[in-house]
C-alpha positions as CSV (number, residue, x, y, z in Angstrom):
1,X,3.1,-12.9,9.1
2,X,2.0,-9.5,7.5
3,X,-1.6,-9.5,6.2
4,X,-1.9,-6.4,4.3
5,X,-5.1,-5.8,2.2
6,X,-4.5,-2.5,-0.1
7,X,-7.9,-1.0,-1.2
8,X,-8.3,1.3,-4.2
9,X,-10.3,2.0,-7.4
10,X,-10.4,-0.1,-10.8
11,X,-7.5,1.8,-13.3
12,X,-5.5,2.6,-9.7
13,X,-2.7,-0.4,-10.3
14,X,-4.4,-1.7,-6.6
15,X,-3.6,-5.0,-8.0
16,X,0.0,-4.5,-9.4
17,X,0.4,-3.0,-6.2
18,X,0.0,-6.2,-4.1
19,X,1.8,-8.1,-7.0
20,X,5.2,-5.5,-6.8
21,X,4.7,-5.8,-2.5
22,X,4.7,-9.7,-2.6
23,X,8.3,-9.5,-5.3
24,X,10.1,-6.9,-2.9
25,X,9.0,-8.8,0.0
26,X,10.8,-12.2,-2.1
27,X,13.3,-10.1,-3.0
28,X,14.2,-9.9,0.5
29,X,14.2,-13.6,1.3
30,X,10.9,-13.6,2.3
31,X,7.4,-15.7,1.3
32,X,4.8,-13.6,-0.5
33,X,1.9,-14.4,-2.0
34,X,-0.8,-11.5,-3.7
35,X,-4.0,-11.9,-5.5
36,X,-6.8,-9.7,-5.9
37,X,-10.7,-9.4,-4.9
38,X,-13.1,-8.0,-7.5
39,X,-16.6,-7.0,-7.6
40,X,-17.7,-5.4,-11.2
41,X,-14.4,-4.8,-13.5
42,X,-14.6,-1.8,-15.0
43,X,-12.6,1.3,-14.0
44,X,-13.5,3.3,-11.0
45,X,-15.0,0.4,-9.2
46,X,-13.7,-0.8,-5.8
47,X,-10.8,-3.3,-5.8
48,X,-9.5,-5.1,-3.2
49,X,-6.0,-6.8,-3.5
50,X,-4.4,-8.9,-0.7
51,X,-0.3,-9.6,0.0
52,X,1.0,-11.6,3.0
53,X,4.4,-11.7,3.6
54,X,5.8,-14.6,6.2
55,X,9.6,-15.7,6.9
56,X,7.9,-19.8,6.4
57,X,5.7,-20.7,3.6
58,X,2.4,-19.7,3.2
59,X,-0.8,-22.3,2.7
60,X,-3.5,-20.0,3.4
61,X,-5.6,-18.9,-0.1
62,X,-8.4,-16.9,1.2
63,X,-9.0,-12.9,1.3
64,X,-7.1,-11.5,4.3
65,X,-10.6,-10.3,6.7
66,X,-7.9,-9.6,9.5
67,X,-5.4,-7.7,8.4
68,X,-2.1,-6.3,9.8
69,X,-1.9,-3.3,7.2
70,X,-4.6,-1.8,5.3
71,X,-3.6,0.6,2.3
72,X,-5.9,2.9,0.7
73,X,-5.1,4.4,-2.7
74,X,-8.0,6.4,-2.8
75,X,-9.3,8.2,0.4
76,X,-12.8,8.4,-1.3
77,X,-13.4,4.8,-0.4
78,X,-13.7,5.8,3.4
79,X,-17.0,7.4,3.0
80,X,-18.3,4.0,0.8
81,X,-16.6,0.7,1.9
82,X,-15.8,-0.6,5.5
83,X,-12.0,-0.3,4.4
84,X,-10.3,-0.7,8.2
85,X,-12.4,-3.7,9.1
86,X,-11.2,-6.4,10.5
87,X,-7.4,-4.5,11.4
88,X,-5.7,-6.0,13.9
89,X,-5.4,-4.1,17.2
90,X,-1.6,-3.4,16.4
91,X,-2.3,-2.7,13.1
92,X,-0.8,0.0,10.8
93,X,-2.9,2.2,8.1
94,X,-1.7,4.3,5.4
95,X,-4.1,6.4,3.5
96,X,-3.5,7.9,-0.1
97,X,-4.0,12.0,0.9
98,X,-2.5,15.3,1.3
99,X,-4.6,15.7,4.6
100,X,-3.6,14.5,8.1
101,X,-5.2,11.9,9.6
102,X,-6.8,13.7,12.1
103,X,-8.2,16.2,9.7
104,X,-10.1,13.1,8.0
105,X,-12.1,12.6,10.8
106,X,-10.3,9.5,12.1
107,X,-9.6,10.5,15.3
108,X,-11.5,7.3,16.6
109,X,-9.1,5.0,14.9
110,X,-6.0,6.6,15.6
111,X,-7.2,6.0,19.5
112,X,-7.9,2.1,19.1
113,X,-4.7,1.5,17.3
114,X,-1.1,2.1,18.4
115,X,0.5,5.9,18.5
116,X,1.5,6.8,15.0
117,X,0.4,3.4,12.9
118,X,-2.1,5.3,11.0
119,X,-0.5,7.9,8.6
120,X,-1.0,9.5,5.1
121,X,1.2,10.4,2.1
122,X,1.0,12.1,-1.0
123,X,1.1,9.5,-3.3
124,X,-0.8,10.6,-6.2
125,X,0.7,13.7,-5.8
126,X,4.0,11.6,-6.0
127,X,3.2,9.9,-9.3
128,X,1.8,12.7,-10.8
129,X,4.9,14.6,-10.2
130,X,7.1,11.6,-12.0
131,X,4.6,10.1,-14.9
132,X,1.9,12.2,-15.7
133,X,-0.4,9.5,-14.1
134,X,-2.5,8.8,-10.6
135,X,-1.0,5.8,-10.2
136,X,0.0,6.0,-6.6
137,X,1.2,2.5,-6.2
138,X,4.7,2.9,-6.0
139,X,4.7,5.3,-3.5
140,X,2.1,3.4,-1.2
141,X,4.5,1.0,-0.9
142,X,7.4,3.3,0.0
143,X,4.9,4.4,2.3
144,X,4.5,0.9,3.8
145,X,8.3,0.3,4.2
146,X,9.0,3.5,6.0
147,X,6.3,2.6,8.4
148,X,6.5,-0.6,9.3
149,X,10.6,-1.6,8.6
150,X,8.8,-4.9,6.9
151,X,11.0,-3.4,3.4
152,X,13.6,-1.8,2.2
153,X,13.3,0.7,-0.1
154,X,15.4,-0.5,-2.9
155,X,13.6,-3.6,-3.1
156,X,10.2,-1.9,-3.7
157,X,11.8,-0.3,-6.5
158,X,13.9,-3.7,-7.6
159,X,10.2,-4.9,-7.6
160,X,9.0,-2.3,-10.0
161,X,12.2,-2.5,-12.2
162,X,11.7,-6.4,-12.4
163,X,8.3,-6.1,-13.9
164,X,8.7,-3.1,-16.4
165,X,12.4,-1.5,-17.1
166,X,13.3,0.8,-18.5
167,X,11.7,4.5,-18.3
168,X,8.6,3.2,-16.0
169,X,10.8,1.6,-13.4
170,X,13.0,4.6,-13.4
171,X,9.8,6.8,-12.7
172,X,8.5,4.5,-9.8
173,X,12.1,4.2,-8.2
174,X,11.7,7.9,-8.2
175,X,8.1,8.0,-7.0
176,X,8.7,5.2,-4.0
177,X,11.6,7.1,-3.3
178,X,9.9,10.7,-2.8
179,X,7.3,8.7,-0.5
180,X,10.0,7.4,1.5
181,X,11.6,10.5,1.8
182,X,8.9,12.5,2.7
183,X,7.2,9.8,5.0
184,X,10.8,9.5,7.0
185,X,11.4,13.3,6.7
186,X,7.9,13.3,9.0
187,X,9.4,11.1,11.8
């Protein structure tokens, strides 16, 4: 099973996010399940959204303390919320930034977990790029897929087309598909 707990700010799509990772992951035959953590609603706040994926079905309801993958939309959340506790010690992380990992100051994580499972990637820039909008969602999953194989890349943006059509999925197919491109171009 995947446990993969994607932090991120209020207004960020952190939620719709886990929701569009748990439909690709179905949309590959797999069981999903997503549902989010929050503290205050309002935008700019903290938000927390979990997603497991599992090839058997899934009876566990609580908030993923352990997980497999951690996402962060927002790299300003490393300097205010424990965002990497609990990660397994094969775990992957994928951080929202322009910056290397190393030039974060992570140097301490990328020791205790496995050689290249943590990793960044442009994705506001991304969705900036394509709508006008920090929504960096889309390509934060991309981001996922090309790390860990769990996806495919068309069925993150099959995901995005399912919920929205039209001109939004076309801009997210082209947002997770920049990601992917530029995270695999880095391999």
């Amino acid at each position: 099973m995947y446990q993969i707990r994607i932090h991120g700010r209020g207004g960020q799509g952190v939620v719709t996010a886990a929701e569009m990772l748990s439909v690709a992951a179905f949309t590959e035959g797999h069981w999903a399940q997503a549902f989010p953590s929050f503290g205050s609603e309002r935008t700019g706040a903290p938000v927390t959204a979990f997603c497991r994926i599992d090839e058997k079905e899934i009876r566990l309801r609580e908030p993923i303390s352990e997980p497999d993958v951690v996402l962060v939309q927002d790299k300003t959340l490393l300097e205010s919320v424990d965002v990497f506790s609990g990660i397994s010690p094969e775990g992957y992380v994928l951080i929202n930034s322009s910056a290397e990992p190393e030039a974060m100051g992570l140097t301490e994580l990328i020791a205790r977990l496995p050689a290249g499972h943590v990793k960044t990637v442009p994705a506001t820039r991304f969705a900036l790029e394509k709508i006008g909008r920090p929504l960096p969602g889309a390509a934060m999953l991309a981001g996922f897929a090309a790390m860990t194989g769990a996806l495919k890349l068309e069925n993150v943006q099959a995901a995005y087309s399912a919920r929205f059509g039209g001109k939004i999925a076309e801009a997210n197919a082209q947002i997770a598909a920049a990601a992917y491109e530029w995270f695999t171009k880095k391999e």
